[in-house]
N, C-alpha and C positions, 0 to 999 in steps of 0.2 A: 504494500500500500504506500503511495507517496505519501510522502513526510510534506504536511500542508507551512508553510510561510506568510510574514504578515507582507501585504501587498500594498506599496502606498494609491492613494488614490489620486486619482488626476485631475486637472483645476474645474474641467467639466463636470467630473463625478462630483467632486466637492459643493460644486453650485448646485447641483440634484440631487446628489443625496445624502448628503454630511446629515450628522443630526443635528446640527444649527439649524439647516435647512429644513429637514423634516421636523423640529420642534417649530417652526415659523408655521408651516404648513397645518400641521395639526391645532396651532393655536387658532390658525385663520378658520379653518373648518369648525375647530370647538365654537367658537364667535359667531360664525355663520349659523350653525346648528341652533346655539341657544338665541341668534337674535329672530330664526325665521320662528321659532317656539313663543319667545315675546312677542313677534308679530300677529302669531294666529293665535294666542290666547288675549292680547290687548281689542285685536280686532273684535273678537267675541263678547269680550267685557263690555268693550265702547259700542258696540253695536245692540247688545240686549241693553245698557243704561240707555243710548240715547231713544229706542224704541220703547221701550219703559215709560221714558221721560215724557214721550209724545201723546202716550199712552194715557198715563194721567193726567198730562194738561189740559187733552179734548174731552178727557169721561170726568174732570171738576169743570170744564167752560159748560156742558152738556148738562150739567147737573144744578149749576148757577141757574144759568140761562129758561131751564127748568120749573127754577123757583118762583123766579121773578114771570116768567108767562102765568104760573098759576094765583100771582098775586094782581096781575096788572089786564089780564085778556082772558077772556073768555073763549078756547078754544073749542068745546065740545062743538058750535057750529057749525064749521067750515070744516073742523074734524068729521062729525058724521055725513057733510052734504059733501065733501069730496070721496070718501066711502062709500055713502050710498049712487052717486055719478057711475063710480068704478066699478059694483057688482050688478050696473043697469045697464052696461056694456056689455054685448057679446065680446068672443074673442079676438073673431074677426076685425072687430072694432078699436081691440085694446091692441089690436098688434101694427094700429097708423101711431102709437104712440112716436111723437117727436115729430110729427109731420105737421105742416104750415096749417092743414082741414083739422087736424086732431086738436091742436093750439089755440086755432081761431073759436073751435065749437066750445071749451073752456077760459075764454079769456074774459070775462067777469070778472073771475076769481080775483084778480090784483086789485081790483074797483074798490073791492069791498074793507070797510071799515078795517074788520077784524083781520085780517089780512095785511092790513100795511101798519098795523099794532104788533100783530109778530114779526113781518118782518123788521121794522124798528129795533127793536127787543135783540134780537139773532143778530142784527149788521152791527147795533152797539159793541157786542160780546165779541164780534169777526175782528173788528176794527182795534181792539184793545188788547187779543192778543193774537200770538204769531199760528194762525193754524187757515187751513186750504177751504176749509167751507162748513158752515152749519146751518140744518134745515131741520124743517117739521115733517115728519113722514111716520107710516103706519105699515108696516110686516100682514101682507095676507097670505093665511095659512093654503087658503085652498088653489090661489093662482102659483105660489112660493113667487112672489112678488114684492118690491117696496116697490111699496106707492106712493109719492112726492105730493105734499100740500103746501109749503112755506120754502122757499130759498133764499137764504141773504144775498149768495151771490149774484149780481146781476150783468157778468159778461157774457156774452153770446152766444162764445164757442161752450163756455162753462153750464150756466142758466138751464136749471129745469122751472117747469112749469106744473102749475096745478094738475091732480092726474097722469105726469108723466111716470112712467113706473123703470123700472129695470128688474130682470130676474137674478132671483138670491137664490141660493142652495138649502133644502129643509135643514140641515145642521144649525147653518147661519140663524133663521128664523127661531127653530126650537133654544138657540142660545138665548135667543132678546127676549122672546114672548114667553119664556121658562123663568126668566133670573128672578132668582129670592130676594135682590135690593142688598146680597153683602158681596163685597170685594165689587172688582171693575168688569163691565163687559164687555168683550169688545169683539172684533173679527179680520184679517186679514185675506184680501183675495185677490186673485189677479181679475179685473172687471176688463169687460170690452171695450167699455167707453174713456175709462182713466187709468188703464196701468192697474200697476200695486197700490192699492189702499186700506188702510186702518180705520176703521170704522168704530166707533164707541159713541156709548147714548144712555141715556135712561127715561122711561117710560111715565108716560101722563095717565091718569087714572081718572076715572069722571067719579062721581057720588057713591057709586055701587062698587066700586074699586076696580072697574074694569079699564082695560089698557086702553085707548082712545087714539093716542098717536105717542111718538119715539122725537125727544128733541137728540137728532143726531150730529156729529161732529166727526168730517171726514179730515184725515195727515195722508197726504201723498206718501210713499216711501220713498220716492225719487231725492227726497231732502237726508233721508236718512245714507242713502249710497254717496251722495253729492260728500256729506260730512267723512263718512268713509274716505272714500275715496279722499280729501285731505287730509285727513287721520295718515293713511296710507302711508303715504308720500313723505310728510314729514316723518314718522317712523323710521321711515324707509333710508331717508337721510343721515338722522342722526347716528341710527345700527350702523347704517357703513362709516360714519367719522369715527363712533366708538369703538369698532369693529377693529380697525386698524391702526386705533391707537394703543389699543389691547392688545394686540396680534405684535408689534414696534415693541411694547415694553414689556412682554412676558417671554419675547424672545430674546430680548439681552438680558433679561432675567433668566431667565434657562443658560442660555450660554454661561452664566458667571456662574449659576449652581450645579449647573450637570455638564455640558456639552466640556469645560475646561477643566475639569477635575477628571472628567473618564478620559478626557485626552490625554493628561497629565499622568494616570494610570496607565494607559497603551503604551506611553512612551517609555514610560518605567520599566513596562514588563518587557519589550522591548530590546532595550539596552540591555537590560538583563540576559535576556537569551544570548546576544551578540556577544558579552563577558562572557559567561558561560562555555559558547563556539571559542571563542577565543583564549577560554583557559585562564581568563582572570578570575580570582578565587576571592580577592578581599573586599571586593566594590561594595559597594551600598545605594541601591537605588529607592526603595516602595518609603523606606526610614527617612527620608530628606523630599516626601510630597508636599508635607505641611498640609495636606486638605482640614479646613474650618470647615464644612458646611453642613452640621452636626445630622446628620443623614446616613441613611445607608451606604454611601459614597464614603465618607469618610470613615464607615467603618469600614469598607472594602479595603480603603488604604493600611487601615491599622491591621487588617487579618493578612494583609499581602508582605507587611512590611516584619509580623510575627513571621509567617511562612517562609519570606526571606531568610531571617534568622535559623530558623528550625532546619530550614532544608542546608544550610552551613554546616553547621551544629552534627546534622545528619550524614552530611558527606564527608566531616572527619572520621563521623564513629566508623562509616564504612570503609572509609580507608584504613583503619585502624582491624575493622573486621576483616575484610579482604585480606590483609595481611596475614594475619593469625588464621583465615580459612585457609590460605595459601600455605602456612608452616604445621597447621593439622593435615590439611590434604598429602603434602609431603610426608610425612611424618607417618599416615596412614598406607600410603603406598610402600613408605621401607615395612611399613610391620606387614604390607601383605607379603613381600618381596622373604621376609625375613620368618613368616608363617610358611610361605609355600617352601619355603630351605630346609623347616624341621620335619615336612612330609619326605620319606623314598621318593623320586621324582626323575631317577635317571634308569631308563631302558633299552634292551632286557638289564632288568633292576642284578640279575645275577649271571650273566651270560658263564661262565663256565662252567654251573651247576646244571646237570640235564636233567633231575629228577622231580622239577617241578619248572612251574613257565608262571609268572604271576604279575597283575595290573591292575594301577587304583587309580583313583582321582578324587578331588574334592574344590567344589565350586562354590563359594559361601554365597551369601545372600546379600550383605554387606562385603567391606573392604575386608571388613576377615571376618572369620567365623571361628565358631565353638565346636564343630566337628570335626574329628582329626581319626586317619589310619596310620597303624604302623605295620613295619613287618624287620624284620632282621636277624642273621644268623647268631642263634645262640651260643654255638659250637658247631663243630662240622657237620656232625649230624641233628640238630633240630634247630626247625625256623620259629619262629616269635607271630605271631601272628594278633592283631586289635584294630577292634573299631568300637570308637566311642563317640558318644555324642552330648555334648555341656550344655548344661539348662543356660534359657536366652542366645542372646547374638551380640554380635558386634565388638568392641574391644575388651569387656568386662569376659566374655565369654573366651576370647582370643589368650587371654592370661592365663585364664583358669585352663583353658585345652593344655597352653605349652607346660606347664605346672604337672599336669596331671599326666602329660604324655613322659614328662622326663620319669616321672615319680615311678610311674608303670614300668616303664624299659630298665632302668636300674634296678628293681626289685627284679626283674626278671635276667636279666644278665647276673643274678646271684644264682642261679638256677633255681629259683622257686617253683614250684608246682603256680598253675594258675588260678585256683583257689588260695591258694597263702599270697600269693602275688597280689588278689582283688582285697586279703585281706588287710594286708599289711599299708598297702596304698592307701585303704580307707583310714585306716588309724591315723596315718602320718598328714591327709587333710585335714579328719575330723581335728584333729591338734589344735588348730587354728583356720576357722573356717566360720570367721564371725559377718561375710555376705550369703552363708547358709547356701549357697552352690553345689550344685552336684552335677555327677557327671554319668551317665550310664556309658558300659565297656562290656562288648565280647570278646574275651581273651580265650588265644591257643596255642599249643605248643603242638607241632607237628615233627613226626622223627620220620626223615628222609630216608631211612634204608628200610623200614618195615611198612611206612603211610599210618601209623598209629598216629589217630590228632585225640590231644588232650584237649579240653575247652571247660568255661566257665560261662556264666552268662549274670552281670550286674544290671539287671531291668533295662537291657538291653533290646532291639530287636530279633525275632526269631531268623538264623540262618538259613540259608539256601542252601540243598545239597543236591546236585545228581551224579547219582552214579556213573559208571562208564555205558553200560548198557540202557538207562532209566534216560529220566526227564528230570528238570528241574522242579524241587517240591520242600515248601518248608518243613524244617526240623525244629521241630517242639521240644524246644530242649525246658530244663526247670529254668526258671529266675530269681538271680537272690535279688539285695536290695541296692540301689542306687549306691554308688561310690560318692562319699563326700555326705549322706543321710543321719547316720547314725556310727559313731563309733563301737565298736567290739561284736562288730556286725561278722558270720561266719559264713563262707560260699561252696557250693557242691559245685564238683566236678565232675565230667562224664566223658566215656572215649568211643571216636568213630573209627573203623577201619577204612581205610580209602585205599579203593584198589586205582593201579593206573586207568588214567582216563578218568577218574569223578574228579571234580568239579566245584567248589567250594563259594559259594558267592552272599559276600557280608554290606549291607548299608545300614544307611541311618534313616530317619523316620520323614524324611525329607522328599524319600522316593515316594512313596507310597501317601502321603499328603501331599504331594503336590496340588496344586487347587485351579480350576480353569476358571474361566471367567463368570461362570455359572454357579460358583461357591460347590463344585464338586471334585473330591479325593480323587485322585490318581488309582488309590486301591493297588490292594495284593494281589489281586486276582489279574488284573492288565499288568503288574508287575514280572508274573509267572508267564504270565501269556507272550511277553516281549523277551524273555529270557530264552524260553521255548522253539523263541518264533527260528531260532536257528543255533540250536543249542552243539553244534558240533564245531564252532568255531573257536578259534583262540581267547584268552579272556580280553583284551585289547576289545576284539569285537564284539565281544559278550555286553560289555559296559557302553559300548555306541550304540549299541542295538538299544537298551533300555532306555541310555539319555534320547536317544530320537523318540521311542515310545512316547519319555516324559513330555517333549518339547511339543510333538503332534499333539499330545494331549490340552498342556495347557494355553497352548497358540498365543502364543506373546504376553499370556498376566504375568506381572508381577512377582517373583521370586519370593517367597517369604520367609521359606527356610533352608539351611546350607545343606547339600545335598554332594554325600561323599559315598563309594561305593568299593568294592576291592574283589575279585576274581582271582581264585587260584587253581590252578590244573594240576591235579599230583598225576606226575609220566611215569615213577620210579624206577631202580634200576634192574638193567635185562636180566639179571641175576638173582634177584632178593624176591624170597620165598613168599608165597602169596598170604601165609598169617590167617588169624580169624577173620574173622568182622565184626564181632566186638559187639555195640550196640546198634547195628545196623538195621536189624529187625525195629529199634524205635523210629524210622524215616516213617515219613505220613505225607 
């Protein structure tokens, strides 16, 4: 994977995308965002107050205007005789309303006393305050009809006339000719003849409490868009001067709190790296930021400027580790150098002796290990023969092998029996043996002109025996107890006959646990089966036939235990008389 680098940027990139630039940007957008939010919620506010406000200035003029006709005029008149005019009208009739014939056939109506007393009354209340028109008029349910009796307004284009009507919507009507007298009522609609209008009134009532006529009071809405609309605009201006005078000072505000401190950081880390490449070791960079801007920034500087420290600090100990792994790793390599020296390891291990042909190995798990074989002549005629295996691994176990291996071979180079030999061993650890270590050993003494092997077995592994004519098959021999366990501990001894051609084959527990990646044993049984698989060969290839076994088996896990093994072929001489066999009837 490439190794990624800091890349500077280019005066273009800088103008587009530095975070100066992008904090300017996102201030201008924050600005924008919240001023178009202030716009449509100010517009909503200002739009329902000032239609509010229009609201109840025509339904208290409607309402005055109201009073005073019920103190000053007498409207049931002209109220009931323009009503009854209007339901003495076919429809046919009612539908020339607005026409010159329809106008002419009503035009009394303005003649009359009571009629230029309301309107009087209405043009007063027009004239005093700001609103589009207010008139006398009556709601009929059955045409959904207002029907016009009074208009203050007297322009042209504007001006209805007695009996002129316009059609409402039932809602509209059951609003007016329903309301209980509390709160305001009123109705907004788009009419054919004037737009958007807002309509509000309240109701005349004759003696018997019934509705008689509506002093009504029309608000164009056109007044209300008009305000809008400079509402708008001014808004609209100031958001933008504010916009970006906010956007100017929150950007060199940003710069001085974030954009110059994280700068000052990059550059840090930076240089650093460059020391570093370069091999200067004492610099000081994140320590000499000084960032004030009591923020997560300046505590980035203070963890960078710790890490600095730390990671120094760290690269001495390592260099100080490094070393000392370096003068252990050496150190560990002469003790393997100087383990594999105290094993036999030069073959044929006896080339002038033809009465037996013999081959070991031992492959620790670690740099050394705790399992060790021996073998060596005792006298001319009998060989030494051990394999043992030290509880644990690694150097503590490496000590205790060489220890035990010398301790073994000197007792046995006294000519000890191999039972006094396991005994004597034991005592001389048990002596002093306060990491409580032990060691399990199958010791033998093999006498070359007869094939009599004498053996013991210290909880040991069971040996491998086959005969000249047989198969490989463990020998269940007894076991005493572990060497290094218990002192004044006592070992039985037992003797095989070996005729030329059998076969002797001794390991440690290493083989037979071996463990594949599946958490399963190697086992005795693929042990036997891999000895087997070509059991007439030399012991050299006795031992590659099983480590192959091993290695098929566990297919690359792990090694976990040191895995030693030793092969011996008794050939004897042409000569020397064939003997009993001893306990050979115990093979199983």
């Amino acid at each position: 994977m490439p190794k990624k680098s800091i890349r500077e940027m280019s005066k273009l990139e800088r103008k587009h995308f530095s975070l100066e630039t992008k904090t300017f940007r996102s201030t201008i957008m924050g600005a924008i965002i919240l001023g178009l939010a202030a716009l449509i919620i100010g517009m909503g506010v200002y739009t329902y107050t000032l239609v509010h406000q229009y609201i109840t200035e025509s339904f208290n003029l409607s309402k005055s205007a109201a009073a005073i006709l019920k103190e000053t005029v007498d409207i049931k008149p002209i109220a009931n005789s323009v009503m009854s005019d209007y339901h003495a009208m076919s429809q046919a009739e009612r539908d020339q309303t607005r026409s010159r014939a329809y106008r002419k056939r009503f035009s009394s109506y303005p003649e009359r006393d009571d009629y230029k007393m309301i309107h009087k009354v209405l043009d007063d209340f027009a004239n005093a305050v700001d609103i589009d028109d207010i008139y006398l008029a009556m709601y009929d349910r059955e045409t959904c009809a207002l029907v016009y009796m009074v208009d203050q307004d007297t322009e042209a284009d504007n001006c209805v006339y007695p009996l002129d009507w316009d059609p409402v919507d039932t809602e509209e009507i059951n609003k007016f000719l329903n309301w209980n007298g509390e709160g305001e009522v009123y109705s907004i609609v788009n009419t054919e003849n004037y737009g958007w209008l807002c309509t509000s009134g309240v109701p005349i009532k004759n003696e018997n409490g019934e509705i008689i006529a509506f002093v009504l009071s029309d608000i164009s809405l056109g007044n209300v868009a008009n305000g809008m609309n400079h509402f708008f605009w001014l808004f609209f201006i100031c958001m933008l001067i504010l916009t970006n005078v906010i956007a100017v000072f929150m950007a060199k505000h940003m710069k001085k709190r974030l954009v110059i401190p994280i700068n000052s950081v990059a550059l840090a880390a930076e240089n650093y790296v460059k020391d570093k490449r370069g091999g200067k070791k004492d610099s000081e960079h994140f320590s000499k930021l000084n960032i004030r801007t009591g923020d997560e920034i300046e505590n980035l500087s203070l963890i960078m400027a710790d890490m600095e420290r730390d990671l120094k600090e760290h690269e001495d100990n390592l260099t100080k580790v490094t070393a000392e792994k370096e003068r252990i790793s050496t150190e560990l390599s002469l003790a393997t150098r100087i383990q594999a020296n105290m094993l036999p390891s030069i073959y044929p291990a006896f080339p002038e002796r033809s009465e037996f042909d013999i081959y070991a190995s031992m492959d620790p798990a670690k740099e050394v290990g705790g399992d060790f074989y021996d073998f060596f002549l005792v006298d001319d005629d009998h060989l030494y023969l051990a394999m043992a295996d030290v509880s644990g691994k690694g150097v503590p176990a490496a000590l205790f092998m060489m220890a035990s291996k010398i301790i073994l071979a000197n007792n046995a180079k006294m000519g000890k029996s191999p039972a006094q030999i396991l005994k004597d061993t034991n005592d001389t650890i048990c002596l002093n043996n306060k990491e409580e270590m032990f060691v399990t050993v199958w010791l033998g003494i093999l006498e070359l002109s007869t094939g009599k092997l004498v053996a013991a077995n210290a909880g040991h592994e069971f040996p491998t025996l086959k005969q000249s004519n047989g198969k490989f098959e463990l020998y269940k021999d007894k076991h005493g107890f572990v060497i290094g366990g218990m002192e004044g501990m006592r070992y039985t001894e037992y003797e095989i006959q070996l005729q030329p051609g059998t076969k002797l084959f001794l390991y440690t527990d290493g083989v037979p646990e071996a463990t594949n990646a599946d958490e399963k044993l190697f086992g005795t049984e693929r042990m036997l089966d891999a000895l087997n698989s070509d059991p007439t060969v030399n012991p050299e290839q006795i031992l590659a036939n099983v480590r192959g076994a091993v290695d098929g088996f566990v297919e690359g896990a792990e090694q976990f235990d040191d895995l030693t093994m030793l092969c011996l072929e008794y050939i004897g001489k042409p000569d020397a008389d064939s003997g009993s066999t001893g306990d050979e009837n115990n093979v199983k």
